[in-house]
N, C-alpha and C positions, 0 to 999 in steps of 0.2 A: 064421588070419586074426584079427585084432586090429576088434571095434567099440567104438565111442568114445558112450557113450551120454548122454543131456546131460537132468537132472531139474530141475525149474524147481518150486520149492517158492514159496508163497506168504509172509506174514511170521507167519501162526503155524504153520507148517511143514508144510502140507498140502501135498502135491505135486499140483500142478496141471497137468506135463506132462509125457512120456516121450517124449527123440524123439533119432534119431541126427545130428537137421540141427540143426547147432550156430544156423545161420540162423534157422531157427522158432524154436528154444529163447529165443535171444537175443530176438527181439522179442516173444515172448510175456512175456516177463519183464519188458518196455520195459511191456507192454501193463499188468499185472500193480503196476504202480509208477503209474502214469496212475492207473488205477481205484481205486489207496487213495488217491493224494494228490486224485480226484472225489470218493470216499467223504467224505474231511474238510472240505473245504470245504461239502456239501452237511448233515452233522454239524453245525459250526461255525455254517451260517445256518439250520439248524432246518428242513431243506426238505425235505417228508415227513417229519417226524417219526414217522407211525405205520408207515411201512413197516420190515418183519421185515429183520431186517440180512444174512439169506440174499440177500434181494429188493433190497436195497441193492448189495451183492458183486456181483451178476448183472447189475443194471442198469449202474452204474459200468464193469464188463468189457466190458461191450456196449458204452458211448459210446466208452469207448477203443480198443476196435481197430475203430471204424467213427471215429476221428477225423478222417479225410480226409474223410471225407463230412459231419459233424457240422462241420467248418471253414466244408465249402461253404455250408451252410445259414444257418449268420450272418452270411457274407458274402452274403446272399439269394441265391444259386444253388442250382439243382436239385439233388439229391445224382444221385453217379452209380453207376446198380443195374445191378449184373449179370445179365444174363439169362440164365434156365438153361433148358439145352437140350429143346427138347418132348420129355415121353415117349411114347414108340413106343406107340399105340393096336395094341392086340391084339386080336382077334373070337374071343372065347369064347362066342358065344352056346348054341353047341352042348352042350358041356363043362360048361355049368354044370350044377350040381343045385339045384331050387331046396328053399327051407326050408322044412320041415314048420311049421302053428303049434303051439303046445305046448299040451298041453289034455290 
């Protein structure tokens, strides 16, 4: 069997994603290009200047693959949040142990 594996490196060749869906790969890479060409404008206008260019990287990735939502929000609309499914409450009360305090 033949896989086809698709690495999606960023511009100073950090690989930033491993995946067989050429589909993820591809918009993650779309995402990836968004977030340097946010990095530089936000560069450019000196906005945050004191923030770590980790924290620059991180934020920039985040406006861009939440850009459908971040559209909405200048166009004054709600963003639209996914809601994730409740977690299944479980009764451990039985089961627990509880903790010694340390002394």
């Amino acid at each position: 069997m033949i896989e086809i594996e698709y690495v999606v490196r960023d511009q100073k060749g950090i690989e930033r994603l491993r995946t067989t869906d050429k589909k993820a790969a591809d918009a993650y890479d779309r995402a990836l290009e968004t977030a340097e060409r946010l990095a530089d404008l936000l560069r450019h206008d000196r906005v945050l200047p004191g923030l770590a260019e980790h924290d620059l990287e991180e934020l920039t990735i985040y406006l861009a693959r939440n850009a459908r939502n971040i559209e909405r929000i200048l166009k004054g609309k709600g963003p639209e949040l996914e809601t994730a499914p409740e977690a299944e409450v479980v009764e451990t009360k039985d089961k627990v142990t509880p903790l010694r305090a340390a002394g």
